[in-house]
Structure formats: structure tokens, C-alpha cells
mmCIF file of the N, C-alpha and C atoms, coordinates in Angstrom:
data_MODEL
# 
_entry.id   MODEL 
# 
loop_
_atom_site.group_PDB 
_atom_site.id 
_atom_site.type_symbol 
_atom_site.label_atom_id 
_atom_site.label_alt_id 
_atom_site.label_comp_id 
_atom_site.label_asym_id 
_atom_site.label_entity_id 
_atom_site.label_seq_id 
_atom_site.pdbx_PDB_ins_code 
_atom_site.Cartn_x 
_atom_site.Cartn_y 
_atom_site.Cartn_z 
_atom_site.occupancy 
_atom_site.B_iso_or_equiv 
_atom_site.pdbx_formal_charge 
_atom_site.auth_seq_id 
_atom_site.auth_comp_id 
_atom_site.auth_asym_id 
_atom_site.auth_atom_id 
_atom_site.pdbx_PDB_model_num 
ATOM 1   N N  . UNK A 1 1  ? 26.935 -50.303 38.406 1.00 0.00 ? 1  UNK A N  1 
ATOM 2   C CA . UNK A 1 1  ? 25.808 -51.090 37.960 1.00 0.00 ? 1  UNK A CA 1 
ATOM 3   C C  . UNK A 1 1  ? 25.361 -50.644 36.569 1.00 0.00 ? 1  UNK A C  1 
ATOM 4   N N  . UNK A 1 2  ? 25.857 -49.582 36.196 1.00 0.00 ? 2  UNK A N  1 
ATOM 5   C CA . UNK A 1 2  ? 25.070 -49.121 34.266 1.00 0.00 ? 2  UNK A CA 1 
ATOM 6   C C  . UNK A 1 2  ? 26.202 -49.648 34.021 1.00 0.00 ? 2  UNK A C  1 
ATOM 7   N N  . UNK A 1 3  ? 27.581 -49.974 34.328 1.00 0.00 ? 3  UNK A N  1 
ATOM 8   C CA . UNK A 1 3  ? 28.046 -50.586 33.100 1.00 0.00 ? 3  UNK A CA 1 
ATOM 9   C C  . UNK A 1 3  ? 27.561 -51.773 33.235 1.00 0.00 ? 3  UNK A C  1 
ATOM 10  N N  . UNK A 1 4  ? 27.407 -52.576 34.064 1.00 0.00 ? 4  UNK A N  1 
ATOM 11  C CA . UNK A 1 4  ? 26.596 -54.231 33.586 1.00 0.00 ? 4  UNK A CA 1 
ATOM 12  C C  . UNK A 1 4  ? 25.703 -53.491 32.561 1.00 0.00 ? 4  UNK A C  1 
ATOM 13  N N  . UNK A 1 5  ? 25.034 -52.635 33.009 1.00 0.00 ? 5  UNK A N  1 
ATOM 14  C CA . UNK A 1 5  ? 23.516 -52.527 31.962 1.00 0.00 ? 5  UNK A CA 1 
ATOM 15  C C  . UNK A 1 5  ? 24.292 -52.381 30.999 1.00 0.00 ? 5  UNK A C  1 
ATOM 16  N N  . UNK A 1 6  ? 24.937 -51.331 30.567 1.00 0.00 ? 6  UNK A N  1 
ATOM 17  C CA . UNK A 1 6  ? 25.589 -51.486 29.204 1.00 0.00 ? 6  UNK A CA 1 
ATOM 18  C C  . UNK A 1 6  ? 26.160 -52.424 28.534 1.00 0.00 ? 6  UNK A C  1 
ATOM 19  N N  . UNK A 1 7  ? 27.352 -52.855 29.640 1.00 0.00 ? 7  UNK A N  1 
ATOM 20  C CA . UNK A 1 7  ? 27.464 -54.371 28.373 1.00 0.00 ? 7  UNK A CA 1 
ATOM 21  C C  . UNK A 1 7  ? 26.474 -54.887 28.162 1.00 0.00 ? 7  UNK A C  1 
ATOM 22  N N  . UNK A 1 8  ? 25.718 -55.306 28.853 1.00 0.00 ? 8  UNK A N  1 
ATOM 23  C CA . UNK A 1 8  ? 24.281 -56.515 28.852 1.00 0.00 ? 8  UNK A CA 1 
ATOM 24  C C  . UNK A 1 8  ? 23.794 -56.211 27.375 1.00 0.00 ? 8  UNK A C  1 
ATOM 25  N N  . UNK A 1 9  ? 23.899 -54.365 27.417 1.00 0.00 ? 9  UNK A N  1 
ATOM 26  C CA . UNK A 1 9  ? 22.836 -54.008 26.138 1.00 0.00 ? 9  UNK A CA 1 
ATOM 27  C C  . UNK A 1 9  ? 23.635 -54.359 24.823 1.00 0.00 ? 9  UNK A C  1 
ATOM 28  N N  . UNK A 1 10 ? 25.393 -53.856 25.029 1.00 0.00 ? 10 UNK A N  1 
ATOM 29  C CA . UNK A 1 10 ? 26.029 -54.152 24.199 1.00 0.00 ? 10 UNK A CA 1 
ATOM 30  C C  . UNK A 1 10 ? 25.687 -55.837 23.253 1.00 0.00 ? 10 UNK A C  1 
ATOM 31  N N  . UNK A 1 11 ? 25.954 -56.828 24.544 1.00 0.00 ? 11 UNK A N  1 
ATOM 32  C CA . UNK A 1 11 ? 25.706 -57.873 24.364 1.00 0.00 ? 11 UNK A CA 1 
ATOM 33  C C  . UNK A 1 11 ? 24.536 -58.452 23.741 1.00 0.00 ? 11 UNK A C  1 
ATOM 34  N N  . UNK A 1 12 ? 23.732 -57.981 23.915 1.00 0.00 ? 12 UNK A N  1 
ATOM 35  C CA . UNK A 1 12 ? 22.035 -58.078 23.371 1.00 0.00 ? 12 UNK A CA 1 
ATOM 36  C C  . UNK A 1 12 ? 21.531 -57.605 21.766 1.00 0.00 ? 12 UNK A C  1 
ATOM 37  N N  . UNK A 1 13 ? 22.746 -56.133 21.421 1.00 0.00 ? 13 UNK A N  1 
ATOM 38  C CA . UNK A 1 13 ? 22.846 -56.127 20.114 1.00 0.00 ? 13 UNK A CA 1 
ATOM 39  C C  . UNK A 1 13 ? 23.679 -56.862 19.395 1.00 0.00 ? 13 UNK A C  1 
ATOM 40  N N  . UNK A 1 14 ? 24.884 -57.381 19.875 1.00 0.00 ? 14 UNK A N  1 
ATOM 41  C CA . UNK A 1 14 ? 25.386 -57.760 18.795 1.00 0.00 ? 14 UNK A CA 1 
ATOM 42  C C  . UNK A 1 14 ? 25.051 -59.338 18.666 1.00 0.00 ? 14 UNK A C  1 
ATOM 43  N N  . UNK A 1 15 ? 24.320 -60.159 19.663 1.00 0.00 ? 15 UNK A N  1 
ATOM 44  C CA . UNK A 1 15 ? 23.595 -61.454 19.127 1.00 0.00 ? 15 UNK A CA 1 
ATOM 45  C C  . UNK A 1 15 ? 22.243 -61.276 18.786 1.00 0.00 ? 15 UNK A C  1 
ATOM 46  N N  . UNK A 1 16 ? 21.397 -59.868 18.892 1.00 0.00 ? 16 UNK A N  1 
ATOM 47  C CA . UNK A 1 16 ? 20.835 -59.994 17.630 1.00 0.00 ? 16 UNK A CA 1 
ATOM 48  C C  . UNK A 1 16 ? 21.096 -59.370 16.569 1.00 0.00 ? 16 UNK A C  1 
ATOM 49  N N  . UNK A 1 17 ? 22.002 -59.325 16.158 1.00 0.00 ? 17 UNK A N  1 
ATOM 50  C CA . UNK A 1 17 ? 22.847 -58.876 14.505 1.00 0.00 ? 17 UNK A CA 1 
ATOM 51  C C  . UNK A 1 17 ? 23.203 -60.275 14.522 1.00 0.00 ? 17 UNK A C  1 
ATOM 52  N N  . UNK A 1 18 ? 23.531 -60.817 15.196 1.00 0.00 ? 18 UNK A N  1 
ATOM 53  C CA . UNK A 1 18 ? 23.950 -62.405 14.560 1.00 0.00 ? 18 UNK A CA 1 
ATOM 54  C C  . UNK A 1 18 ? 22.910 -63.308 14.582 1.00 0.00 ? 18 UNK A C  1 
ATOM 55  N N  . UNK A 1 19 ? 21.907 -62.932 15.122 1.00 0.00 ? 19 UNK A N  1 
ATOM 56  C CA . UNK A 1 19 ? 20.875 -64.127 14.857 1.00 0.00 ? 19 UNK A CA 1 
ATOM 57  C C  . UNK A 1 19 ? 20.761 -65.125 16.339 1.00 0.00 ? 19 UNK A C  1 
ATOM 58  N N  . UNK A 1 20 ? 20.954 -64.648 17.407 1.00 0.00 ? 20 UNK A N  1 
ATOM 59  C CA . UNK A 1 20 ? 21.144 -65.294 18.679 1.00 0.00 ? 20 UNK A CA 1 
ATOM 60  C C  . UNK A 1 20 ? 19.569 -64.761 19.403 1.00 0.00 ? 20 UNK A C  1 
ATOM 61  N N  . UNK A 1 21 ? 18.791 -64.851 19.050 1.00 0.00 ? 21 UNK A N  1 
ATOM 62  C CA . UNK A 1 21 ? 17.683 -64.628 19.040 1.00 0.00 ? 21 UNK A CA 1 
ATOM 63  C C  . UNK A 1 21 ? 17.280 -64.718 21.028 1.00 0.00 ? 21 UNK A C  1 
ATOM 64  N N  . UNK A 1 22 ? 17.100 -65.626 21.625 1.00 0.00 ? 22 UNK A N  1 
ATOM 65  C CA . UNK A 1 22 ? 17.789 -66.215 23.150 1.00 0.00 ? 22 UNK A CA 1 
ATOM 66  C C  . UNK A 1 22 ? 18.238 -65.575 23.579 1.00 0.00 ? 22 UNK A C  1 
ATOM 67  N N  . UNK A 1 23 ? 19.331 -65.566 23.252 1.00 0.00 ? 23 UNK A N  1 
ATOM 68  C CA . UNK A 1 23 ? 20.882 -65.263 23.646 1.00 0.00 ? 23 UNK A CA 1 
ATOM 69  C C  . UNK A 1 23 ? 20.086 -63.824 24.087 1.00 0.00 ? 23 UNK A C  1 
ATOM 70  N N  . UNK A 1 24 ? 19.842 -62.557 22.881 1.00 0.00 ? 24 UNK A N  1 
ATOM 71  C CA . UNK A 1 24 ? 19.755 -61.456 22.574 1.00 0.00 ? 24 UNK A CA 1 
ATOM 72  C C  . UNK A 1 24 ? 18.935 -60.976 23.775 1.00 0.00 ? 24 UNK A C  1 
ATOM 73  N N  . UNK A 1 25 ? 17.897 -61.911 23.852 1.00 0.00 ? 25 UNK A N  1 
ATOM 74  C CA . UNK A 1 25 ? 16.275 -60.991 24.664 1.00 0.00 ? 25 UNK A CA 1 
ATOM 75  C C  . UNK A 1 25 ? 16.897 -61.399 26.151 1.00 0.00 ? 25 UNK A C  1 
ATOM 76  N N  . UNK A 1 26 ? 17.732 -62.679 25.993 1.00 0.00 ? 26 UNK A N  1 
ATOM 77  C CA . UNK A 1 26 ? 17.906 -62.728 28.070 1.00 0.00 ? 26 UNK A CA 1 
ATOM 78  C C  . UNK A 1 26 ? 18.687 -61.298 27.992 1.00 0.00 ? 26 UNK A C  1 
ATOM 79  N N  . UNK A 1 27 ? 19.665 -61.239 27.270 1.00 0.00 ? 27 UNK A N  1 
ATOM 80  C CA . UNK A 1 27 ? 20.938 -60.583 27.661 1.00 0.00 ? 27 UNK A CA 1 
ATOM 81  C C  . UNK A 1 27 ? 20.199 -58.806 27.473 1.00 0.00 ? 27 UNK A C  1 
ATOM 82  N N  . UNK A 1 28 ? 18.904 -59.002 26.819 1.00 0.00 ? 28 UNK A N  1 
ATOM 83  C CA . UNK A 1 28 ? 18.090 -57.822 27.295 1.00 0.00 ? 28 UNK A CA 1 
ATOM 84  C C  . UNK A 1 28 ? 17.378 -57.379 27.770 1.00 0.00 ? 28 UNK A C  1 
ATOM 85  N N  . UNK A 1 29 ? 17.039 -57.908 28.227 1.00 0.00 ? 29 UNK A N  1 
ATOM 86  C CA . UNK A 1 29 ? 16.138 -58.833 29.716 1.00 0.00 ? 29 UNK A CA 1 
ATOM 87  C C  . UNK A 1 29 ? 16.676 -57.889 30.841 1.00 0.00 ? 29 UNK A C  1 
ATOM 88  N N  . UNK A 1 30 ? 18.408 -58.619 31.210 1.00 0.00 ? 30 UNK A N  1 
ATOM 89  C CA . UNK A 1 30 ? 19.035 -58.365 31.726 1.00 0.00 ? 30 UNK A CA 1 
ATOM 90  C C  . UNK A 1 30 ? 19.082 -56.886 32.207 1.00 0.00 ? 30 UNK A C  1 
ATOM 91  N N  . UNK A 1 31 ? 19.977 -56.527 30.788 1.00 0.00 ? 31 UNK A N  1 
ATOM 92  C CA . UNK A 1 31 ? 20.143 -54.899 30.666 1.00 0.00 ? 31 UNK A CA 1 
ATOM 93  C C  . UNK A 1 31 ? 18.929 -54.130 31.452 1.00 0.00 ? 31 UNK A C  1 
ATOM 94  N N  . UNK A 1 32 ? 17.811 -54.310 30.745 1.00 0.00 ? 32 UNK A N  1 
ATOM 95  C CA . UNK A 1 32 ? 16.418 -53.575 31.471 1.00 0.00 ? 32 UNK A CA 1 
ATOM 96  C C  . UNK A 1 32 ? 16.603 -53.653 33.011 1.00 0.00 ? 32 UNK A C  1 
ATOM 97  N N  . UNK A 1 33 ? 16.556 -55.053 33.939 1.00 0.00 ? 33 UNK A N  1 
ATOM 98  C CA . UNK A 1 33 ? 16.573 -54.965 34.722 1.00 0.00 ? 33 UNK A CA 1 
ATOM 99  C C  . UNK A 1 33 ? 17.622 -54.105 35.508 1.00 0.00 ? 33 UNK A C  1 
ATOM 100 N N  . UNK A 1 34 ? 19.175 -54.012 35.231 1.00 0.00 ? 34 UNK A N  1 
ATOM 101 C CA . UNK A 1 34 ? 19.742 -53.459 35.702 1.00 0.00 ? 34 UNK A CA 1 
ATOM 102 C C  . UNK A 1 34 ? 19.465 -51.905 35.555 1.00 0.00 ? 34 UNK A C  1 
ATOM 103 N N  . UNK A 1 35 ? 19.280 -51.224 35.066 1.00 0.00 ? 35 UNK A N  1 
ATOM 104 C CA . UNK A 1 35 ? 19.156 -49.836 34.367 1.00 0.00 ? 35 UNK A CA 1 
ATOM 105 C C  . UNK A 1 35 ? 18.045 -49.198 35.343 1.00 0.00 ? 35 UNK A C  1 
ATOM 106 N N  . UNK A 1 36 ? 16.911 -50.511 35.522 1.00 0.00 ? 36 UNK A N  1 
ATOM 107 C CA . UNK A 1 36 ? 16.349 -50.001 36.677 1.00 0.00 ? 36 UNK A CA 1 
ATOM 108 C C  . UNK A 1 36 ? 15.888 -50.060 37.969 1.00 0.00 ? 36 UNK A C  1 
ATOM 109 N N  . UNK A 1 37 ? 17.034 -50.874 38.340 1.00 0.00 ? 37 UNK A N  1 
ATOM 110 C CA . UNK A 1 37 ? 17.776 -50.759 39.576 1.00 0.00 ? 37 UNK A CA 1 
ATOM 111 C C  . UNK A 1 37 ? 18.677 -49.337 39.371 1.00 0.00 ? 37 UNK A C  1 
ATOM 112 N N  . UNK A 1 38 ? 19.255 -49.225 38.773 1.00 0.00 ? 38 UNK A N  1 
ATOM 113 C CA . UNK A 1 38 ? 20.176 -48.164 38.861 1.00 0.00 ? 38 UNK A CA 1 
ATOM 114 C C  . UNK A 1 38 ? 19.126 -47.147 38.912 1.00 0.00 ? 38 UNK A C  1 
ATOM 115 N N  . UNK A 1 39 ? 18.438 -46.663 37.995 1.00 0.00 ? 39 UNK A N  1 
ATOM 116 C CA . UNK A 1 39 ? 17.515 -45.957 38.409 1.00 0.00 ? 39 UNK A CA 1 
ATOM 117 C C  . UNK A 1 39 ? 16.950 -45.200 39.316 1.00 0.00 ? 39 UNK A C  1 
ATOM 118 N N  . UNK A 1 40 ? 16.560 -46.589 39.990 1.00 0.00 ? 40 UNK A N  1 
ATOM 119 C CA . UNK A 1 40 ? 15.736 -46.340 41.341 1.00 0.00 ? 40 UNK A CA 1 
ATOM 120 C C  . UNK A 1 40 ? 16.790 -45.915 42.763 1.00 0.00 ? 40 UNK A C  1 
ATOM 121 N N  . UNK A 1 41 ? 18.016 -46.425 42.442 1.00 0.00 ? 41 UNK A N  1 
ATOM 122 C CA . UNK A 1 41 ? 19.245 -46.106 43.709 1.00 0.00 ? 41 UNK A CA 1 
ATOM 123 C C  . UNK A 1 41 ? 19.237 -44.623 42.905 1.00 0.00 ? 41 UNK A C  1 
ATOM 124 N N  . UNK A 1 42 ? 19.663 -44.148 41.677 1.00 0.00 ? 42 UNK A N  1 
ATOM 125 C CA . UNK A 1 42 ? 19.636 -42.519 41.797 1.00 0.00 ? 42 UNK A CA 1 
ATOM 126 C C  . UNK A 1 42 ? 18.544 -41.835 42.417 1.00 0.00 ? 42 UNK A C  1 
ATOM 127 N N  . UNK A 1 43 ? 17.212 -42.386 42.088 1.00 0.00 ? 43 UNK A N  1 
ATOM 128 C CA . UNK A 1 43 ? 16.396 -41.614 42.675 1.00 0.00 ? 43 UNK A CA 1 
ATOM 129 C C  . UNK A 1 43 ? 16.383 -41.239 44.320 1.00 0.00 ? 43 UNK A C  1 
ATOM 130 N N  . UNK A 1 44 ? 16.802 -42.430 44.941 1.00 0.00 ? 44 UNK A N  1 
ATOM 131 C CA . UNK A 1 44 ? 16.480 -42.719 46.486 1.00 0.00 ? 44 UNK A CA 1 
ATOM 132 C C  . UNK A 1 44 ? 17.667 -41.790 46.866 1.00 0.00 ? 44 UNK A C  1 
ATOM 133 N N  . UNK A 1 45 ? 19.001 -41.586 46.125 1.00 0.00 ? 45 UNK A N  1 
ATOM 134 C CA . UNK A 1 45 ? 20.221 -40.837 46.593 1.00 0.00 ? 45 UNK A CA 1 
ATOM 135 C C  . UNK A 1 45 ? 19.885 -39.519 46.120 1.00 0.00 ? 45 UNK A C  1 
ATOM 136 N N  . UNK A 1 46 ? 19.556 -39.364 45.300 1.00 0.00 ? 46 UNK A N  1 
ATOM 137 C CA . UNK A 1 46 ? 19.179 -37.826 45.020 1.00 0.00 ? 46 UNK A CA 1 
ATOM 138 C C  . UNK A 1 46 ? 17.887 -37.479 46.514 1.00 0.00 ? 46 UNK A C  1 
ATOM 139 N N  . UNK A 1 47 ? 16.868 -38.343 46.541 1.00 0.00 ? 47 UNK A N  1 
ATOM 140 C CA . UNK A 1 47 ? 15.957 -37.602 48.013 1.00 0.00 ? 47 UNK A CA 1 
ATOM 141 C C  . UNK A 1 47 ? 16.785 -37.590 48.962 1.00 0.00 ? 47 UNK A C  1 
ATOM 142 N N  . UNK A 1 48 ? 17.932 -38.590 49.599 1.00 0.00 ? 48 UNK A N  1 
ATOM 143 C CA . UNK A 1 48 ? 18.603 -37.844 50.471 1.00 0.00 ? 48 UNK A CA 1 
ATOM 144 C C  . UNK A 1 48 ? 19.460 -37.176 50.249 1.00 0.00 ? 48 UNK A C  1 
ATOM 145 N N  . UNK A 1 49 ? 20.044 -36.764 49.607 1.00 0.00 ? 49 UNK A N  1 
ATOM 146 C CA . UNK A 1 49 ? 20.990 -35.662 49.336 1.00 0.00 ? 49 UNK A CA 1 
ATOM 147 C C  . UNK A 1 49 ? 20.065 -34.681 49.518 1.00 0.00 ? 49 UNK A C  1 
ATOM 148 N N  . UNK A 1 50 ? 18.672 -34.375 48.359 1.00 0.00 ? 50 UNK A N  1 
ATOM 149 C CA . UNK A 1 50 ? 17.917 -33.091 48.874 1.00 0.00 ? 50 UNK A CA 1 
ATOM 150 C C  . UNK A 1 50 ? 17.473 -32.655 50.745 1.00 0.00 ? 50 UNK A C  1 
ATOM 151 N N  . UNK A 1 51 ? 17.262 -34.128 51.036 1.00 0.00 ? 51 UNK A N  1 
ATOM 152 C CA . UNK A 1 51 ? 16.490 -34.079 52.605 1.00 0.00 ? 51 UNK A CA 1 
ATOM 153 C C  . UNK A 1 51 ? 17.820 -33.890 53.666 1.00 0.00 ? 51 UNK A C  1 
ATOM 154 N N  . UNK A 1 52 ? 18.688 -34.332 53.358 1.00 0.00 ? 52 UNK A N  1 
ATOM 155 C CA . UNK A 1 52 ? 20.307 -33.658 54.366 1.00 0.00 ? 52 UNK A CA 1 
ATOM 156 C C  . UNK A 1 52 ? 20.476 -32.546 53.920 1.00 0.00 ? 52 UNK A C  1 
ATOM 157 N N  . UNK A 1 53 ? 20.334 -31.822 52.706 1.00 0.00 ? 53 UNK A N  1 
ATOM 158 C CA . UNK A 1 53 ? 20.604 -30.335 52.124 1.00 0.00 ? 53 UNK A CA 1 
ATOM 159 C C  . UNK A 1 53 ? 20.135 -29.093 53.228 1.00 0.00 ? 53 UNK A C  1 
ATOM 160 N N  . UNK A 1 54 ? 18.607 -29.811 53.355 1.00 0.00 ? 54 UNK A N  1 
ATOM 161 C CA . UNK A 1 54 ? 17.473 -29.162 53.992 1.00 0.00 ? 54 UNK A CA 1 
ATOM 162 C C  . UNK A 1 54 ? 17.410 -28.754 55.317 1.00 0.00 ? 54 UNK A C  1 
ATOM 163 N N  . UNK A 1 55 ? 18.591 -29.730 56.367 1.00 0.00 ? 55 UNK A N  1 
ATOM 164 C CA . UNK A 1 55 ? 18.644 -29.985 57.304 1.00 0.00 ? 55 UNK A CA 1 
ATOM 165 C C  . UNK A 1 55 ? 19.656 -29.002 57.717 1.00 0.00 ? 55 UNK A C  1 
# 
């Protein structure tokens, strides 16, 4: 899921270097959203990994 975010972001700079103004903010839009989703699944896998550690 970060590489969607990454291309997305990839994608988001290089139409706005071209002037895809649209194009740029969905496709960074995008990126954001994925990044934190990903995010939030590291966080939730890191508490169980600590809370099975414990066990």
C-alpha cells in the first residue's frame, strides 16, 4: 500500500510541474489518503506484535 502512496505522490508531482493542476491535487489527495491507511495498519501491527511479545 506505500507504493500506491508513492506513485500517487510521484504522479501528483510531475502534473504539477506540468501544469495539471486537477490532475495533481486528486492524485494527491490520493497519496495522503493511502499513507494513512498505511499508517494506521503499522500502528495496529506494531500493538500486536508488542501485546503477543508480552504474552
Amino acid at each position: 500500500m506505500l507504493y500506491w502512496a508513492l506513485i500517487f505522490l510521484v504522479v501528483a508531482i510531475i502534473a504539477g510541474v506540468l501544469g495539471f493542476g486537477g490532475i495533481a491535487g486528486a492524485a494527491a489527495g490520493i497519496a495522503q489518503i493511502l499513507f494513512y491507511i498505511f499508517l494506521g495498519l503499522l500502528v495496529i501491527s506494531l500493538l500486536f506484535g508488542l501485546f503477543n511479545r508480552a504474552r
